[in-house]
N, CA and C atoms as an extended XYZ file, in Angstrom:
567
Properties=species:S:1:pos:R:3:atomname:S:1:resname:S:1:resid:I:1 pbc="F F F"
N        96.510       61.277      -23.396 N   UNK     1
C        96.619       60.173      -22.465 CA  UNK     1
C        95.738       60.405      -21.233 C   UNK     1
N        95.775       61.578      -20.275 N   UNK     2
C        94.832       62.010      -19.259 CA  UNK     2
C        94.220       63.485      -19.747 C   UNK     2
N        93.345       63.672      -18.866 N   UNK     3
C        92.526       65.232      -19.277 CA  UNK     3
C        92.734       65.346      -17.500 C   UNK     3
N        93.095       66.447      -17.580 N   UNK     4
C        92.891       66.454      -15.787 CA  UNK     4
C        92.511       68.095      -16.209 C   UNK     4
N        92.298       68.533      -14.750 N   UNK     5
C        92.101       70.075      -14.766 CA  UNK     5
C        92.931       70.423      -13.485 C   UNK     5
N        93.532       71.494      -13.117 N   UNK     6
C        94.327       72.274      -12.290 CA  UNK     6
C        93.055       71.842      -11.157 C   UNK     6
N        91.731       72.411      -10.632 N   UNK     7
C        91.190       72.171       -9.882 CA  UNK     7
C        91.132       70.425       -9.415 C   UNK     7
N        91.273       69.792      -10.669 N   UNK     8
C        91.179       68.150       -9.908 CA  UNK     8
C        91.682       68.290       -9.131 C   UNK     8
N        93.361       68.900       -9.007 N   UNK     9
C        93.767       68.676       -7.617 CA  UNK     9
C        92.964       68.333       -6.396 C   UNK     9
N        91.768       68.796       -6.292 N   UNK    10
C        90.974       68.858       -5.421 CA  UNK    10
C        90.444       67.466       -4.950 C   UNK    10
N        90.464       66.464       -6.121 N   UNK    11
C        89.750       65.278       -6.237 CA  UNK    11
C        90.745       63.954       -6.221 C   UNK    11
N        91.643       64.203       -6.336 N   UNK    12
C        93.129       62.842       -6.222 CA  UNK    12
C        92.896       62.603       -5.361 C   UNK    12
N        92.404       61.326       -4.983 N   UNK    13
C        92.497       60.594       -4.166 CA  UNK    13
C        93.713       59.640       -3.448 C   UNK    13
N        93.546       60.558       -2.065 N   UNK    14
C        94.579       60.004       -1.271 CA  UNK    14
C        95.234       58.552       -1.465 C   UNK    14
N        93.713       58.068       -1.109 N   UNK    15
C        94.050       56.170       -0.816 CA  UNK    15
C        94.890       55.452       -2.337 C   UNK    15
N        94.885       56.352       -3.495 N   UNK    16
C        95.284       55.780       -4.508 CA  UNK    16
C        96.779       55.568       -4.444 C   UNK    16
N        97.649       56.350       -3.239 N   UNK    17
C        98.627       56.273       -2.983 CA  UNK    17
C        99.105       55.220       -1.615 C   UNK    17
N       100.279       54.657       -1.972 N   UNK    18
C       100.271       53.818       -0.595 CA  UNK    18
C       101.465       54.271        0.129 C   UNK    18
N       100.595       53.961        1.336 N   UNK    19
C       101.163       54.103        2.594 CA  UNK    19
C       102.275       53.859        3.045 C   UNK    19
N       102.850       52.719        2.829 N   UNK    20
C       104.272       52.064        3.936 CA  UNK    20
C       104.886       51.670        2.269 C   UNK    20
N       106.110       51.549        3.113 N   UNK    21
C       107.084       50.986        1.829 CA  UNK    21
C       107.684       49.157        2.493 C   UNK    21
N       107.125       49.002        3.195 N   UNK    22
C       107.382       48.087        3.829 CA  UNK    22
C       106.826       46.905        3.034 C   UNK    22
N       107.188       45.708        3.247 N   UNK    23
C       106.530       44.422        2.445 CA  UNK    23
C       105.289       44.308        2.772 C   UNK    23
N       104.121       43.854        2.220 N   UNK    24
C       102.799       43.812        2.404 CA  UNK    24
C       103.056       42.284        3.201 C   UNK    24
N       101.277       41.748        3.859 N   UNK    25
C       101.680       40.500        3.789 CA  UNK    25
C       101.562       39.247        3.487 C   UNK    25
N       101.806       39.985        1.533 N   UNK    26
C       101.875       38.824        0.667 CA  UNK    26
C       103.576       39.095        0.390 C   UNK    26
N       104.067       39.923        1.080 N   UNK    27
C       105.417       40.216        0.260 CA  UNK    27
C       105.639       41.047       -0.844 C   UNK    27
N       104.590       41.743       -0.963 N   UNK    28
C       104.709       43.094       -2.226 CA  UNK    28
C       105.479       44.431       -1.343 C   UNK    28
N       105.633       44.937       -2.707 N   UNK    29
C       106.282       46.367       -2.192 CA  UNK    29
C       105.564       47.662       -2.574 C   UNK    29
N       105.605       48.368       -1.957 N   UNK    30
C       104.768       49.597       -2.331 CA  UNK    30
C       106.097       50.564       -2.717 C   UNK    30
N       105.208       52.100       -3.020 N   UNK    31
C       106.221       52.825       -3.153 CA  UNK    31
C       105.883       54.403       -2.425 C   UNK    31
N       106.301       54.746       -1.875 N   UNK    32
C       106.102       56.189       -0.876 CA  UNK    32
C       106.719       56.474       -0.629 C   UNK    32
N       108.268       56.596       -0.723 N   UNK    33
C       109.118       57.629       -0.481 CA  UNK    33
C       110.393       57.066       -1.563 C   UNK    33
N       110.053       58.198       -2.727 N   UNK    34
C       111.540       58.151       -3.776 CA  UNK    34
C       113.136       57.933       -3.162 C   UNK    34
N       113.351       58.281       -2.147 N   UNK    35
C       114.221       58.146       -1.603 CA  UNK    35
C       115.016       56.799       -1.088 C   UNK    35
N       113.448       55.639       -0.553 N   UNK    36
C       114.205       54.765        0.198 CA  UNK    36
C       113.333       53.800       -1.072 C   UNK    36
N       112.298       53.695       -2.306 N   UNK    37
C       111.538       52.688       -3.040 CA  UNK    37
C       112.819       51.761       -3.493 C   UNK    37
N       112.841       50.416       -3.528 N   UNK    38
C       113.196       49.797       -4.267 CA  UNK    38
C       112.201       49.104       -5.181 C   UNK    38
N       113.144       48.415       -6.438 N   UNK    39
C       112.680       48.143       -7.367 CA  UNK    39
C       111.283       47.006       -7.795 C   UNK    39
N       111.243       46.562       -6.490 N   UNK    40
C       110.477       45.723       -6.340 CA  UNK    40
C       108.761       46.150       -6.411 C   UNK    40
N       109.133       47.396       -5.823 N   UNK    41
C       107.498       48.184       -5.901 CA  UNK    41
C       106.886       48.591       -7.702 C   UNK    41
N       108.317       48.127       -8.550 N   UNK    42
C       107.427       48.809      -10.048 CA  UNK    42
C       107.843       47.320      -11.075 C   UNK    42
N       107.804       46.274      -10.246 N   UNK    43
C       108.251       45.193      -10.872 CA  UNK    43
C       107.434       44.368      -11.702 C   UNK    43
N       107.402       44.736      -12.811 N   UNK    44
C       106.180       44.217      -14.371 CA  UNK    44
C       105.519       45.712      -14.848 C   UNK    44
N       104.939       45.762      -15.278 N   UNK    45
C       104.175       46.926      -15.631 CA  UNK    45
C       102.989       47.005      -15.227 C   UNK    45
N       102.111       47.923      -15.129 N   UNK    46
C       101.319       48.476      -13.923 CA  UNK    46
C        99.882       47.446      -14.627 C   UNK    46
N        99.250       46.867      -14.129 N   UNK    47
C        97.982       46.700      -14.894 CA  UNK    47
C        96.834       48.250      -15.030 C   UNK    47
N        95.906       48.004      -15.286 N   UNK    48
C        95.062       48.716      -16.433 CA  UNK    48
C        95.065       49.706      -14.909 C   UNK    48
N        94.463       49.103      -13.541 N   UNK    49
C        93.772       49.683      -12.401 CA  UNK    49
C        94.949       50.176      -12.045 C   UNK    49
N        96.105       50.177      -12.014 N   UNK    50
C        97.332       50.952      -11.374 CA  UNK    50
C        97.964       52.031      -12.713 C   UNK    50
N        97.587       51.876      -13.518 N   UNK    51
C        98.490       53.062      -14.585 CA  UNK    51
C        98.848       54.290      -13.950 C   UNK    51
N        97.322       54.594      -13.639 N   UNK    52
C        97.743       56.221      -13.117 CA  UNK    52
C        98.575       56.814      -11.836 C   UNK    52
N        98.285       55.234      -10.681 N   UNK    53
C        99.161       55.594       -9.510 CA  UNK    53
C       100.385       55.698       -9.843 C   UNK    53
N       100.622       54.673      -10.986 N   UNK    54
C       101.880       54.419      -11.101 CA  UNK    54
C       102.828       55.703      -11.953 C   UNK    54
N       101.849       55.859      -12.944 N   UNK    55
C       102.318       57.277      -13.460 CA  UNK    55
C       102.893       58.774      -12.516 C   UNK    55
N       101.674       58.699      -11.467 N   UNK    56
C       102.214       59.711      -10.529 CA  UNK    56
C       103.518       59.529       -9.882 C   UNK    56
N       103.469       57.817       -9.261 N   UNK    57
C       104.408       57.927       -8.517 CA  UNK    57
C       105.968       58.316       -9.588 C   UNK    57
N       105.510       57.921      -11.203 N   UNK    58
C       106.495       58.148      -11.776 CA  UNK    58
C       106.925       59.769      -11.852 C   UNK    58
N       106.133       60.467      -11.949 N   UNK    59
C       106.478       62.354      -11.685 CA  UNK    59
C       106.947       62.621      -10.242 C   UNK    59
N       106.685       61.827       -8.941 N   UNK    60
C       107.019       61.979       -7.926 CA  UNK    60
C       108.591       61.621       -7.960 C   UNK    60
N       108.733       60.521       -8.667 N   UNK    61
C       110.407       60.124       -8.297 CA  UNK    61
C       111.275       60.857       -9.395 C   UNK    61
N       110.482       61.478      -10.676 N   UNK    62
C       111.351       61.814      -11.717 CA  UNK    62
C       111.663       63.517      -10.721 C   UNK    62
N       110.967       63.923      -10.172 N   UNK    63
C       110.697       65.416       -9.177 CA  UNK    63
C       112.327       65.104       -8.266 C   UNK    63
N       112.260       64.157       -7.784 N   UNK    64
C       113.697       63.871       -6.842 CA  UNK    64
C       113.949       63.778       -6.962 C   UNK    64
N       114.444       62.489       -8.302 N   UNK    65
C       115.468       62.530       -9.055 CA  UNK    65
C       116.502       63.720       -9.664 C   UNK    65
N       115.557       64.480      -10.162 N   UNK    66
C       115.638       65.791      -10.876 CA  UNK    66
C       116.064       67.198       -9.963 C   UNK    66
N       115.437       67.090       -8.944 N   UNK    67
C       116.431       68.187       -7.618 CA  UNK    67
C       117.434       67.654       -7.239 C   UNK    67
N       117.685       66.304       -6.924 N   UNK    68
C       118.862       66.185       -6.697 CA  UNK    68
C       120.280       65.962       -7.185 C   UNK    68
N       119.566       65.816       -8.829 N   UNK    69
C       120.682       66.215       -9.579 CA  UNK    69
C       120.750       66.832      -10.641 C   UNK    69
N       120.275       67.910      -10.607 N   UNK    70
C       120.672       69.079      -11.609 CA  UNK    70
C       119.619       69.348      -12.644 C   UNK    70
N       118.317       68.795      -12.487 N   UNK    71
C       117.652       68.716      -13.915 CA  UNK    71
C       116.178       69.837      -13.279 C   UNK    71
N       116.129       70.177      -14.420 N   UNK    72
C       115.364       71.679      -14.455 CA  UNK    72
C       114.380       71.109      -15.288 C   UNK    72
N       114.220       70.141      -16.053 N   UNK    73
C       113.198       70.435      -17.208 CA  UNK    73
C       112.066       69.423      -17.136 C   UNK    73
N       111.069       69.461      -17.484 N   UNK    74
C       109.995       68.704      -17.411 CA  UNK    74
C       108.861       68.299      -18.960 C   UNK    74
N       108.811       66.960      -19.449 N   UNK    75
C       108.106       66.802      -20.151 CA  UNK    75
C       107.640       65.484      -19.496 C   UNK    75
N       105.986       65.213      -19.729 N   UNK    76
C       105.459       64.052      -19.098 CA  UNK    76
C       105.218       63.021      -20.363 C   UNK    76
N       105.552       63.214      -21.042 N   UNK    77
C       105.852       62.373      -22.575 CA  UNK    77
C       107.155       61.427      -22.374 C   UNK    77
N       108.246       62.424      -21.386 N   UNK    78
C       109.464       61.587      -21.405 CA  UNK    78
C       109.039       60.612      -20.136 C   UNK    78
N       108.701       61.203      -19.221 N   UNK    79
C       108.479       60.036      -18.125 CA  UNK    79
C       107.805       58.625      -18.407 C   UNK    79
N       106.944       59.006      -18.937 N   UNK    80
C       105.723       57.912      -19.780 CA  UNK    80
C       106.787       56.699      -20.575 C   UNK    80
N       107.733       57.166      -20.803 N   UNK    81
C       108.470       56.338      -21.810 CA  UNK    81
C       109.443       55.709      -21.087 C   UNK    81
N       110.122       56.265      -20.368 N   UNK    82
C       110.912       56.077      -18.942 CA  UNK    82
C       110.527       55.012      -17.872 C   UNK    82
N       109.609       55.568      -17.944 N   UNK    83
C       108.439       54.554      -16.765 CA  UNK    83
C       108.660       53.306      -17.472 C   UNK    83
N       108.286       52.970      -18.446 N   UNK    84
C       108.339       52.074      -19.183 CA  UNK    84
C       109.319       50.594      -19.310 C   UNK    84
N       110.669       51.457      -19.264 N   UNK    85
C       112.433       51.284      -19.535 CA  UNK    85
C       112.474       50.723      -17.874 C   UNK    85
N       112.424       51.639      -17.246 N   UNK    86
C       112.358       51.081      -15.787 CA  UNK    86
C       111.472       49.927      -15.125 C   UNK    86
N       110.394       50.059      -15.482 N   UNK    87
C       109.722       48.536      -14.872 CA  UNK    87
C       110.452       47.355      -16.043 C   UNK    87
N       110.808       47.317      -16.742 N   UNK    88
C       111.917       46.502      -17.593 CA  UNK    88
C       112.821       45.829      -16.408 C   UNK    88
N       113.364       47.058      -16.477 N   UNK    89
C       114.665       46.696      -15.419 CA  UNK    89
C       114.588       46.028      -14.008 C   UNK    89
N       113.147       46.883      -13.743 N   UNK    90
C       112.833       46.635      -12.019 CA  UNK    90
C       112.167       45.014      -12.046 C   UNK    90
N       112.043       44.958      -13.059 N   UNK    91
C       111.344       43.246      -13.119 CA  UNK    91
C       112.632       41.939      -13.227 C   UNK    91
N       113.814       42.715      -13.584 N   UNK    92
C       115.420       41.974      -13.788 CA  UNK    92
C       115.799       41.821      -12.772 C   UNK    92
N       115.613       43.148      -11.554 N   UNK    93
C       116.307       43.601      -10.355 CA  UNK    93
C       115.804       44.477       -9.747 C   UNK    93
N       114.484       43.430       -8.644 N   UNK    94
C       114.047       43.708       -7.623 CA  UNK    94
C       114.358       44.947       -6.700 C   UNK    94
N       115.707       44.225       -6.681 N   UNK    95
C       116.276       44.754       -4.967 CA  UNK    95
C       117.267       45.700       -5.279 C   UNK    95
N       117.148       46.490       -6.594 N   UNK    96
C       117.516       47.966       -6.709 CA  UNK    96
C       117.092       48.955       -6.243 C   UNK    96
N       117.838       50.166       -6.062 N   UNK    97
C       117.293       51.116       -6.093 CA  UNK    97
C       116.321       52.164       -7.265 C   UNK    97
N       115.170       52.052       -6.604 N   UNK    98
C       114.366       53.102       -8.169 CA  UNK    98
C       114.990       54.019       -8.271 C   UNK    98
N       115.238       54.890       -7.616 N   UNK    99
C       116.149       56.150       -7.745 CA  UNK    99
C       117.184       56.120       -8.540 C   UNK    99
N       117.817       55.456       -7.701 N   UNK   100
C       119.304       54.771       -9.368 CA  UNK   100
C       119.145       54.479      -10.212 C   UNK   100
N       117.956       53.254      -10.099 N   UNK   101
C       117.967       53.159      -11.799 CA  UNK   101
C       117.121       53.994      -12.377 C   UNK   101
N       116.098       55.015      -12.199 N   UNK   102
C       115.798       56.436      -12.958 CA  UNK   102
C       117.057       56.809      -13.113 C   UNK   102
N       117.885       57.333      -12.333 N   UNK   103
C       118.646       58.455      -12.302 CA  UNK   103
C       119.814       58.037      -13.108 C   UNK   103
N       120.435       56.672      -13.593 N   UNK   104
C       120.958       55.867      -14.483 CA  UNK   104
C       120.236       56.151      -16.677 C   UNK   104
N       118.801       56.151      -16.060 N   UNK   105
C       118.401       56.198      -17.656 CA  UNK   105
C       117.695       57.359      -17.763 C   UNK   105
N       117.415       58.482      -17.284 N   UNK   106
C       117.173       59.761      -17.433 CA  UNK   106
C       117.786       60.262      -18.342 C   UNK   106
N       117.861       60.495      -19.310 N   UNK   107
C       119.223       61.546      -20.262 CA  UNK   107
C       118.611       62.119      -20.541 C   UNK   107
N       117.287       63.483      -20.458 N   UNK   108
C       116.957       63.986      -20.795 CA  UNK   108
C       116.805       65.223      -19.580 C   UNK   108
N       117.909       65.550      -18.937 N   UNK   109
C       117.671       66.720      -17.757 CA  UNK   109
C       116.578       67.932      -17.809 C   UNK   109
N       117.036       68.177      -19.060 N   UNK   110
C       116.384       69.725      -19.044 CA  UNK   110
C       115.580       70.069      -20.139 C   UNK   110
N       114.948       68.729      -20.863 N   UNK   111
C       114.063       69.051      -22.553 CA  UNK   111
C       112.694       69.259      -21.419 C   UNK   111
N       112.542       69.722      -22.735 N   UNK   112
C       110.790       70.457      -22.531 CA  UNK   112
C       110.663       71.840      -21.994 C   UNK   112
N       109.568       72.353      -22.715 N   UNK   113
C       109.505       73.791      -22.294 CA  UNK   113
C       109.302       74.238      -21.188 C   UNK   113
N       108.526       73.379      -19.931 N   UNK   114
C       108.542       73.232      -18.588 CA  UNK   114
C       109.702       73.360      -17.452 C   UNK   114
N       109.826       74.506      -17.525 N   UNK   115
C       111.166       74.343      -16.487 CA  UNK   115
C       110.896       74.870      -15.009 C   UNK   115
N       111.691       74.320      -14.038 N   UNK   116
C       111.268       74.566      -12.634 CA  UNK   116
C       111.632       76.203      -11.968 C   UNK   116
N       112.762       76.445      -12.657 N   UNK   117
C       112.931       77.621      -12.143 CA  UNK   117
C       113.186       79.019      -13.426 C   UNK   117
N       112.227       78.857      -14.233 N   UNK   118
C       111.581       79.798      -14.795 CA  UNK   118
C       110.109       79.747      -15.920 C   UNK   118
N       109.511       78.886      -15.441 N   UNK   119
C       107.863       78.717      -16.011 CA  UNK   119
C       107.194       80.401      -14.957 C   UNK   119
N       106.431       80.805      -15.414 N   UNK   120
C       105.719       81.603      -14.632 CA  UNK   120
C       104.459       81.869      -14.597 C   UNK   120
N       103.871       82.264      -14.273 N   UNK   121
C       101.877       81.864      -13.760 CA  UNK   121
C       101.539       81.847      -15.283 C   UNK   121
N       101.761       83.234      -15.561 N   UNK   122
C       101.169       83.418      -16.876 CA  UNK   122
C       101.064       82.541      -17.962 C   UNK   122
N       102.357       81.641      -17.868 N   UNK   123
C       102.096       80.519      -18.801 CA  UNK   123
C       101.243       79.308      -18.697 C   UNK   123
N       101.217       79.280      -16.721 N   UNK   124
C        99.871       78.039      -16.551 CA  UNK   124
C        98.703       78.606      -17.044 C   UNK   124
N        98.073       80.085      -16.750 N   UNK   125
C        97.179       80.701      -17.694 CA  UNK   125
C        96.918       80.417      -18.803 C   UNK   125
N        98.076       80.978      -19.585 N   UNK   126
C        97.816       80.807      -20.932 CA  UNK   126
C        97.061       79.634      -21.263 C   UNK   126
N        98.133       78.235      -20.658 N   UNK   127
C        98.026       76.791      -20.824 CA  UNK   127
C        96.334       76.519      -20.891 C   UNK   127
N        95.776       77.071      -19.764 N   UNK   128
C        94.487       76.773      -19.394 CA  UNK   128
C        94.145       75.589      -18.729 C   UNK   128
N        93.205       75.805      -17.617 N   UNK   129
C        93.242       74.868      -16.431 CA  UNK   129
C        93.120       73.674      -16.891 C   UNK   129
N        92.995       73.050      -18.369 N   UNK   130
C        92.684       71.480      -18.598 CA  UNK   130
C        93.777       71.023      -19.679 C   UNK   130
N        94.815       71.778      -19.342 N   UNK   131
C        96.168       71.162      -19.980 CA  UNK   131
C        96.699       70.073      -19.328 C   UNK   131
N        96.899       68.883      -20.093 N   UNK   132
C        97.802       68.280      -19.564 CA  UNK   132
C        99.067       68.315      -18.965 C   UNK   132
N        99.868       68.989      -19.701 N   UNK   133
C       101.349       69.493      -19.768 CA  UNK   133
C       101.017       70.143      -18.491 C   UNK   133
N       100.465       71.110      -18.536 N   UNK   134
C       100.348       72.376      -17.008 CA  UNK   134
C       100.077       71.460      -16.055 C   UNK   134
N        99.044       70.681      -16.117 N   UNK   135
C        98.578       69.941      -14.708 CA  UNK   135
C        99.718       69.373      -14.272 C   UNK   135
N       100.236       68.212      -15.249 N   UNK   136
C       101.242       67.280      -14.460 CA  UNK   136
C       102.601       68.065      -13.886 C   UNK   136
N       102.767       69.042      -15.037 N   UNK   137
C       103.704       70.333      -14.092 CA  UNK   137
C       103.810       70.669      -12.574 C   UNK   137
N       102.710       70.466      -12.951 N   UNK   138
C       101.821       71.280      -11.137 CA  UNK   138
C       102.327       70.205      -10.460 C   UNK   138
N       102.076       68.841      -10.259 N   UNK   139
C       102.122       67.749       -9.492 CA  UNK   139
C       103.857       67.755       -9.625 C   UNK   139
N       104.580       67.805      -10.676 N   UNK   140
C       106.306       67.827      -10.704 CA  UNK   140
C       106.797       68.502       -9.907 C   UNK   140
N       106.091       69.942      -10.349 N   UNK   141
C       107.017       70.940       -9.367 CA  UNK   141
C       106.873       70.939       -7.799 C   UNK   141
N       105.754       70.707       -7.640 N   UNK   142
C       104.990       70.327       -5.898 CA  UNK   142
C       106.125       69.545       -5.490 C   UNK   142
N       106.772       68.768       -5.959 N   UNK   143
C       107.679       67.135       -5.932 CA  UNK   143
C       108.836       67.654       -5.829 C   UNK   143
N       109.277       68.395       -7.141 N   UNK   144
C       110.334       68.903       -6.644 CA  UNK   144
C       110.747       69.592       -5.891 C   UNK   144
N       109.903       70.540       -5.609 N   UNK   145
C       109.951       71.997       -4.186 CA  UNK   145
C       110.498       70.693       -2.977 C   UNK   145
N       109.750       70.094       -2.887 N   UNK   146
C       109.554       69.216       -1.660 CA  UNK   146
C       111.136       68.440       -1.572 C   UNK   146
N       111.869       68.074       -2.856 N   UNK   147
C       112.912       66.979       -2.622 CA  UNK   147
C       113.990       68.510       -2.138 C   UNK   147
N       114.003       69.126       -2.988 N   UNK   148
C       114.915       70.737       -2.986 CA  UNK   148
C       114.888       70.637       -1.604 C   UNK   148
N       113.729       70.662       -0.798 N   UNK   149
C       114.067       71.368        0.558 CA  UNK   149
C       114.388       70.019        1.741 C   UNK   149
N       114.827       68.882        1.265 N   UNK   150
C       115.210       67.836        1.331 CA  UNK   150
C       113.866       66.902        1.961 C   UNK   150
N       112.795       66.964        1.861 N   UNK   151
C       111.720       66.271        1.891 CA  UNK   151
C       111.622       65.198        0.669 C   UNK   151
N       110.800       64.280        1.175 N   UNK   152
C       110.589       63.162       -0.401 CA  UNK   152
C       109.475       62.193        0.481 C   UNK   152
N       109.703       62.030        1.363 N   UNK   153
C       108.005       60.938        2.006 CA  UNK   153
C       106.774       61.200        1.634 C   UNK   153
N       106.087       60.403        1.144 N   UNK   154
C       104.516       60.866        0.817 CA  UNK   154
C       104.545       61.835        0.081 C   UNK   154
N       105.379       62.158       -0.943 N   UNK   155
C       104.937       64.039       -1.366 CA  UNK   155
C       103.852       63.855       -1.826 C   UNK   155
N       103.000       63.523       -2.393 N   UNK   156
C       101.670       63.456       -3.094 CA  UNK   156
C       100.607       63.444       -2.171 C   UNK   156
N       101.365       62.432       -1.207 N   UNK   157
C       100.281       62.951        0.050 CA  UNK   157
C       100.121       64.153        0.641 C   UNK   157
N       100.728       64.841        0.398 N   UNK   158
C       101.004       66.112        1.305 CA  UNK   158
C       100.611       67.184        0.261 C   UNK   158
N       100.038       67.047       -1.148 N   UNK   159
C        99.506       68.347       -1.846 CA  UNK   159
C        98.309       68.559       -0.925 C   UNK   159
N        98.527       70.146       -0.844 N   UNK   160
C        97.408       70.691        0.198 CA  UNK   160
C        95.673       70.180       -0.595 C   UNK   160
N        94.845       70.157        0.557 N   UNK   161
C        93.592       70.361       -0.150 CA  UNK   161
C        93.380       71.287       -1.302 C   UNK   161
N        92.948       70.843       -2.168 N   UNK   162
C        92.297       72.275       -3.063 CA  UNK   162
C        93.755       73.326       -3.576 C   UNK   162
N        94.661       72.243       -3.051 N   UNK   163
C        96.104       72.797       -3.916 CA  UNK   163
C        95.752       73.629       -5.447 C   UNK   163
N        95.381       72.416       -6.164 N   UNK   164
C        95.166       72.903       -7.958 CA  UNK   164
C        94.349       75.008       -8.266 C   UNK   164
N        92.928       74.276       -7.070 N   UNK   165
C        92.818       75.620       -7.060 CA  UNK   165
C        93.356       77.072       -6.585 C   UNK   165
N        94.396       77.012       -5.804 N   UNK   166
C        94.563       77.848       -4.909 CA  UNK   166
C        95.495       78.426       -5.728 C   UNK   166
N        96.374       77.234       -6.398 N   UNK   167
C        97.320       77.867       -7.023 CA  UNK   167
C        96.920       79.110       -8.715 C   UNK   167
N        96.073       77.861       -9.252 N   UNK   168
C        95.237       79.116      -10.471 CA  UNK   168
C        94.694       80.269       -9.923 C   UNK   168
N        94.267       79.966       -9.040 N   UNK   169
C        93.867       81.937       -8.262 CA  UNK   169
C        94.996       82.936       -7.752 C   UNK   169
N        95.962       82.284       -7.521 N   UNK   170
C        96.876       83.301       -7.216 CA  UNK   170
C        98.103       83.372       -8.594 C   UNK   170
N        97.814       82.688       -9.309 N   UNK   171
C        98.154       83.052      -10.428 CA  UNK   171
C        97.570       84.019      -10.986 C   UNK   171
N        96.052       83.707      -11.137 N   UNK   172
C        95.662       84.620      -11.679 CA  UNK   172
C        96.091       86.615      -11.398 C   UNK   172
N        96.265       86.299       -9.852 N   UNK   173
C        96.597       88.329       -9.039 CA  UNK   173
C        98.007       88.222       -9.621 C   UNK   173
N        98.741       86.813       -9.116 N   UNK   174
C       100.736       87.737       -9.983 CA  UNK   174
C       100.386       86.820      -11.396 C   UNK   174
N       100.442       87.193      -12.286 N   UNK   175
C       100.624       86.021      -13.715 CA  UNK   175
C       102.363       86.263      -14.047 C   UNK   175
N       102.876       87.033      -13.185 N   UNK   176
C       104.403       87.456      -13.792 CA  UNK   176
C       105.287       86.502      -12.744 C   UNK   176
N       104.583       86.233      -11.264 N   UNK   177
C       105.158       85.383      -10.794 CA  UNK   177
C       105.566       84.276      -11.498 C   UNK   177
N       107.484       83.990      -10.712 N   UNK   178
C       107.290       82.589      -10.872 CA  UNK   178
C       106.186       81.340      -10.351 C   UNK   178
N       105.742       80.023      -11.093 N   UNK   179
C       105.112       79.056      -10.432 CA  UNK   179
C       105.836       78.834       -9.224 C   UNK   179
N       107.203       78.381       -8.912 N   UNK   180
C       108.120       77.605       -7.990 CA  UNK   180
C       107.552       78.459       -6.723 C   UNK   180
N       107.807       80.153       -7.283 N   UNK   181
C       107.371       81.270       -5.633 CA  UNK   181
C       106.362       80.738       -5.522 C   UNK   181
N       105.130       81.008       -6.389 N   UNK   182
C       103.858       80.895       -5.445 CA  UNK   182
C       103.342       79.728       -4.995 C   UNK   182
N       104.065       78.244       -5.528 N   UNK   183
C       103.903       77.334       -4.623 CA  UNK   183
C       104.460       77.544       -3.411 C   UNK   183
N       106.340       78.204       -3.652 N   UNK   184
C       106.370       78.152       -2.240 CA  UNK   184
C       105.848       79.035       -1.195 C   UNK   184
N       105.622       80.412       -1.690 N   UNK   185
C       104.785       81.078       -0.923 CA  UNK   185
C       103.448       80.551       -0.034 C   UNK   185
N       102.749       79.827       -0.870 N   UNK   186
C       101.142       79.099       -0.441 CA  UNK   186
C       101.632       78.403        0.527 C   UNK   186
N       103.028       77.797        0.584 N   UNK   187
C       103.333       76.614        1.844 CA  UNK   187
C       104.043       77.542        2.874 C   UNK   187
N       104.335       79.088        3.122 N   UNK   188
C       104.501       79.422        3.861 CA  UNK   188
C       106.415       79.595        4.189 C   UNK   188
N       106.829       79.412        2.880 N   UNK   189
C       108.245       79.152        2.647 CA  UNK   189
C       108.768       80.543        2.425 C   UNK   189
């Protein structure tokens, strides 16, 4: 579906994310903070030029969803499908909460071999910097660190510059580290 590389990080473009969650002023909704989005921001399905924002923002809210209630596991196969189920719904009922209704049709807490608190460098290694699975990992767990420590505004905005790389290099010195430490380490946590 995507080819990304751990270094793209470097290249995501900010502006692809929006800003305010506030009504535009045509009356649209955006989406930037999992916490307060309602349903209105994922209402129809994304056209061709929004897939991918929309995809992210979908790992961003499945990330909060997922710290805040109990779910450890990560596959971007399930979100993709999810995403899906939900703009369904969000097109029925606007003026829901996204959060709820993810956190309503999620039943999959903890599938996939991706887990937040025991993946470790060595396996983004292994993976190799142009895995899919590893990349979008990278962008999950960033999401989740962030909801865990009760943050959720902009998280996507806030991956450091040159995040993707920083993190494969210091993988590379611990490969036994957990991922979760040396993200949070890099942020000074």
């Amino acid at each position: 579906m995507f080819s990304f590389c751990w270094p793209a990080l470097l290249f995501l473009p900010l502006a692809a994310f929006p800003q305010n969650a506030a009504p535009d002023a045509a009356g649209g909704h955006s989406f930037s903070n999992p916490a307060t989005a309602i349903c209105a921001a994922w209402a129809g399905p994304a056209t061709d030029g929004e897939k991918m924002r929309r995809f992210l923002e979908a790992l961003t809210l499945d990330a909060y969803v997922s710290a805040r209630h109990g779910g450890t596991g990560f596959n971007w196969r399930d979100i993709t499908s999810l995403l899906a189920r939900v703009e369904r719904i969000c097109t029925a009922e606007p003026a829901r909460s996204l959060a709820e209704v993810w956190q309503e049709r999620k039943t999959a807490w903890h599938r996939g071999s991706w887990k937040a608190n025991t993946v470790r460098c060595r396996e983004i290694l292994a993976a190799g910097d142009c895995n899919e699975d590893a990349f979008f990992f990278g962008i999950w767990l960033y999401a989740y660190d962030q909801a865990k420590d009760g943050r959720s505004e902009a998280t996507l905005q806030t991956l450091p510059q040159g995040g993707g790389a920083m993190v494969w290099e210091e993988c590379e010195r611990t490969p036994d580290a957990r991922l979760l430490d040396v993200l949070r380490r890099m942020q000074g946590k």
